[in-house]
LUMNU-971202 format. One line per 2 residues: number of its first residue (from 1); for each residue x, y, z of C-alpha. Coordinates in Angstrom, 2 decimals. Layout:
BEGIN
NUM) X:Y:Z ~ ...
//
This chain:
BEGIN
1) 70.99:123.72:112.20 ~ 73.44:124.90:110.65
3) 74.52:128.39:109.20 ~ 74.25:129.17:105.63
5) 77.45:131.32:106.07 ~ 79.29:127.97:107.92
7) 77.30:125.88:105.06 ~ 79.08:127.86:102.11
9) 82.64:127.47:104.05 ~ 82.15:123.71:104.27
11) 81.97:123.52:100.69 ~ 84.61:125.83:99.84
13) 86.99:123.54:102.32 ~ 85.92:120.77:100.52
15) 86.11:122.06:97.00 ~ 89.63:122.91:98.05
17) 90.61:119.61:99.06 ~ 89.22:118.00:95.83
19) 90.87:120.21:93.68 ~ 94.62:120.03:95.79
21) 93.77:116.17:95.48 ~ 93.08:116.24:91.56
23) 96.36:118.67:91.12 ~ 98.21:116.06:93.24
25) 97.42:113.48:90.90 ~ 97.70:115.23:87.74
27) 101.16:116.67:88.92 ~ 102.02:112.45:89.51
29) 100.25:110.99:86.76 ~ 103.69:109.19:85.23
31) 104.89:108.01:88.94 ~ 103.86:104.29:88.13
33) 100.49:104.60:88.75 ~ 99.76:101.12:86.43
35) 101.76:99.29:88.98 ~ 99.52:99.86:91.57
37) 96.46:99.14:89.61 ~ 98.03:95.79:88.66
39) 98.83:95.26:92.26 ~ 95.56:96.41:94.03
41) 94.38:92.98:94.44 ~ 97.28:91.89:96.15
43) 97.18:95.68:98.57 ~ 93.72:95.00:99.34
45) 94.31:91.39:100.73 ~ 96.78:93.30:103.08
47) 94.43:95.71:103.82 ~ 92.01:93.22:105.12
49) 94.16:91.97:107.26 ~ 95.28:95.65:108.59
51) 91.14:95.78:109.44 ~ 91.14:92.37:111.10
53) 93.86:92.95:113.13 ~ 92.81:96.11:114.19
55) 88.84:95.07:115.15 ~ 90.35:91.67:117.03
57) 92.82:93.62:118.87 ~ 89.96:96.82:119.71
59) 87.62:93.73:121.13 ~ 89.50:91.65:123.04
61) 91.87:94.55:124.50 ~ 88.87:95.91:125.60
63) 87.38:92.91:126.81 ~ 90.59:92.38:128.41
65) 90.54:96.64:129.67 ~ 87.20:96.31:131.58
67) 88.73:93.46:133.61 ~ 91.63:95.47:134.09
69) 90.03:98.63:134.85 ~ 87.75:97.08:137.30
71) 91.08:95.20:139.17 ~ 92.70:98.74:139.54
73) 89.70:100.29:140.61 ~ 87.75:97.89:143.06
75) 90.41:94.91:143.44 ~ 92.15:93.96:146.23
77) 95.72:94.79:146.94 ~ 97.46:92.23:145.33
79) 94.71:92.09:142.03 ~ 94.84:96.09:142.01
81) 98.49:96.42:142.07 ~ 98.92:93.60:139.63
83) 97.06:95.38:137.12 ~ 98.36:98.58:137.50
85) 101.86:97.05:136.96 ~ 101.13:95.63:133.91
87) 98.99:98.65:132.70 ~ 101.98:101.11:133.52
89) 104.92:98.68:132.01 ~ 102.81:97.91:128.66
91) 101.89:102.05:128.54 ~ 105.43:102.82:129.27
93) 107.60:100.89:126.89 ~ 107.96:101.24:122.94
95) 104.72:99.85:120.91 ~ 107.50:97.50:118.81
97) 109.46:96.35:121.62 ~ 105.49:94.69:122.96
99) 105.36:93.21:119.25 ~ 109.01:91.87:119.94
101) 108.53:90.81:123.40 ~ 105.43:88.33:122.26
103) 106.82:87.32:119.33 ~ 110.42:86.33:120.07
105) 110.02:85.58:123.86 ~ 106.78:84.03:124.06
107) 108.17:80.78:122.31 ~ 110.92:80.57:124.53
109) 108.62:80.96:128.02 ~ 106.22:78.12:126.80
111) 108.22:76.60:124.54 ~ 105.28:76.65:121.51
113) 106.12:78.51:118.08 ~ 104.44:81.01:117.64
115) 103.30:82.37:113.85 ~ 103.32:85.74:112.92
117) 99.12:86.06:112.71 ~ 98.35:85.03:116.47
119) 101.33:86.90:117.59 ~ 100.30:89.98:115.50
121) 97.08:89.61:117.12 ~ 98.38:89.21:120.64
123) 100.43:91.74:120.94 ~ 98.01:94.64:119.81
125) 95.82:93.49:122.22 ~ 97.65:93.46:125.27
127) 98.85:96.84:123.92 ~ 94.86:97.89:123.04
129) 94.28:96.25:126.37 ~ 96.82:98.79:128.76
131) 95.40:101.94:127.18 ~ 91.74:100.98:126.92
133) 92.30:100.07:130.62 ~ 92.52:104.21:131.15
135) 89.66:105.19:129.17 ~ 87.33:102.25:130.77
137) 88.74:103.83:134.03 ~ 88.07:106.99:133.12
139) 84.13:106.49:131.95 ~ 83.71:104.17:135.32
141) 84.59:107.13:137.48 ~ 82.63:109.99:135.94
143) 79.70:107.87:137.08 ~ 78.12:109.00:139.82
145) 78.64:107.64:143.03 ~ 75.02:107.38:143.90
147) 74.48:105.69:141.50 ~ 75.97:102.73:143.07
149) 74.82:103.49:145.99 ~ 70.89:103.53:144.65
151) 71.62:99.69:143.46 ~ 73.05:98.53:146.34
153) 70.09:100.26:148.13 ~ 67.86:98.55:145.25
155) 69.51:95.36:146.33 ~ 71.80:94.24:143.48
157) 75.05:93.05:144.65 ~ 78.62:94.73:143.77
159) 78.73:92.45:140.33 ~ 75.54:93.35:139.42
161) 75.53:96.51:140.26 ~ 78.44:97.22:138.21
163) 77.59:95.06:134.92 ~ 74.20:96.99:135.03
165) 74.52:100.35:136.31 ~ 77.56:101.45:135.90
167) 78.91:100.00:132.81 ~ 76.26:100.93:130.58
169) 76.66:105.04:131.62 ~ 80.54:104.05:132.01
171) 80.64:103.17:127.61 ~ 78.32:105.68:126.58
173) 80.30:108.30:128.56 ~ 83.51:107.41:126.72
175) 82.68:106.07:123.39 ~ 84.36:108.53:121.36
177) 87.03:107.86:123.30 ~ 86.94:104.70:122.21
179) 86.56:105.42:118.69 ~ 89.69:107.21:118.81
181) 91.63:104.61:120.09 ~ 90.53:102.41:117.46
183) 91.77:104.76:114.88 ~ 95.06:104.63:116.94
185) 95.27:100.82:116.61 ~ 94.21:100.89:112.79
187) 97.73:103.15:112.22 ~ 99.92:100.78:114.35
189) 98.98:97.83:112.04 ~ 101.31:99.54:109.98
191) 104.43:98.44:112.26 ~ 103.18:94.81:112.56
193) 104.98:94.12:109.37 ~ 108.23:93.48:111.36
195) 107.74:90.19:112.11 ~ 106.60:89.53:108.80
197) 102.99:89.84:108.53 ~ 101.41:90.92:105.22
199) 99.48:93.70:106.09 ~ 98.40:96.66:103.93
201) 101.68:98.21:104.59 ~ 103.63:94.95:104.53
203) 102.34:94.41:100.85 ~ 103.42:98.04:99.84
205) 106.68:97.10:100.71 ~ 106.51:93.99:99.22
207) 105.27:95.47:95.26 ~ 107.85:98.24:95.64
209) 110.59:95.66:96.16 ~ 109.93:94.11:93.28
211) 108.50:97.02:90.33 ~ 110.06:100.03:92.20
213) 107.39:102.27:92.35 ~ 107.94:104.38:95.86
215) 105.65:107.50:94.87 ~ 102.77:105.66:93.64
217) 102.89:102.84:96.28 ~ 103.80:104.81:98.82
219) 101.59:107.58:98.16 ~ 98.73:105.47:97.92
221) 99.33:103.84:101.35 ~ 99.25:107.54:102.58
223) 95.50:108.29:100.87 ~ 93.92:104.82:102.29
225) 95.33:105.53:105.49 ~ 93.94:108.88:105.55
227) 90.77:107.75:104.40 ~ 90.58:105.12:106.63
229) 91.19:106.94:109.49 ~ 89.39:110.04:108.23
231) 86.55:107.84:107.96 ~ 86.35:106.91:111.43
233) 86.66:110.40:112.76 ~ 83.50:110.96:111.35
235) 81.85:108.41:112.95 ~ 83.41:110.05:115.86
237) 81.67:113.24:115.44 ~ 77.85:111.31:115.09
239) 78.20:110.82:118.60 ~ 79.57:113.48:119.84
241) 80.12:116.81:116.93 ~ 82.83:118.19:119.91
243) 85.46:115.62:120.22 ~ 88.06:115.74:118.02
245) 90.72:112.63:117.11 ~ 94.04:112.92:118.75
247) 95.49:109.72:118.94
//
């Protein structure tokens, strides 16, 4: 429940907001503002594709994390060290340089071009993939060790044991963890441009190289990345009102 005191300061925060929002539009009302609307077809294409590659790279990095996780965690020495060493390298270097790496060097290891969507894709994965690795590490240990103990004792093997005890507490123990990383992977869509993918950001660049409108164009990117990513940190808080977003 909450307070009528903390009720009335809610509102006054966001009555606040509004009206700095409204003033920040009135005070840029002649900034090119028609070029945008005559563009927004063409920015929302690109920021379809910012949302696809940011759900394909959250699902199979972290299809690609639990496998990782569990390798550093219960595999044997060569598996476990294996993973850590590609966990640690892909954590360690520059997000871009990843992008680079699959892009550019991938075509000369298997000798197949490569175009800029599957590359996009691959790269944010194996970079979703190093970092979800942590957090899936993370929720596997703060289950209980008894826990695997009681199904072994119940008779379920390792496997078993581990897809159905302890993953299940494992996700809902780090879910808004999760969450937050997705809003982390959502704002690096924005770099994927580089190799010339037309994402949201992408086709900013694109309409302000030809009309040369930077403070509309660019301003808007700012808003629908803030309320994009806004957006998800409330969906953060309906599972779990303490954690706040700091990726």
């Amino acid at each position: 429940m909450i307070a009528p005191q903390e009720k009335w300061l809610n509102l006054a925060w966001y009555a606040t907001l509004v009206a700095a929002l409204l003033f920040g539009v009135w005070s840029v009302r002649d900034f090119g503002w028609k070029i945008v609307w005559e563009a927004s077809p063409f920015l929302l294409e690109g920021l379809g594709v910012s949302w696809m590659l940011a759900v394909s790279s959250v699902i199979l990095g972290m299809t690609a994390g639990i496998i990782l996780a569990a390798a550093r965690l219960y595999g044997v020495w060569g598996v476990r060290h294996a993973a850590i060493i590609y966990i640690e390298t892909i954590r360690a270097v520059p997000q871009i340089m990843v992008i680079f790496w699959v892009y550019f060097s991938m075509p000369v290891l298997t000798g197949v071009a490569m175009s800029a969507w599957p590359a996009g894709v691959l790269a944010l994965s194996m970079i979703a993939s190093a970092y979800l690795a942590e957090v899936v590490r993370s929720g596997l240990m703060s289950v209980p060790r008894i826990q695997r103990e009681s199904a072994y004792s119940a008779g379920l093997s390792r496997t078993a044991s581990f897809i159905y005890i302890v993953l299940p507490q494992a996700l809902r123990n780090m879910l808004p963890a999760l969450i937050a990383h997705f809003v982390m992977m959502f704002k690096l869509t924005s770099v994927i441009y580089i190799i010339g993918l037309i994402d949201f950001f992408r086709a900013v660049i694109l309409v302000n190289n030809r009309d040369f409108a930077p403070y509309a164009l660019y301003l808007t990117a700012g808003i629908v990345y803030f309320i994009c990513n806004y957006s998800l940190s409330r969906v953060i808080k309906r599972f779990d009102p303490k954690y706040t977003v700091t990726a």
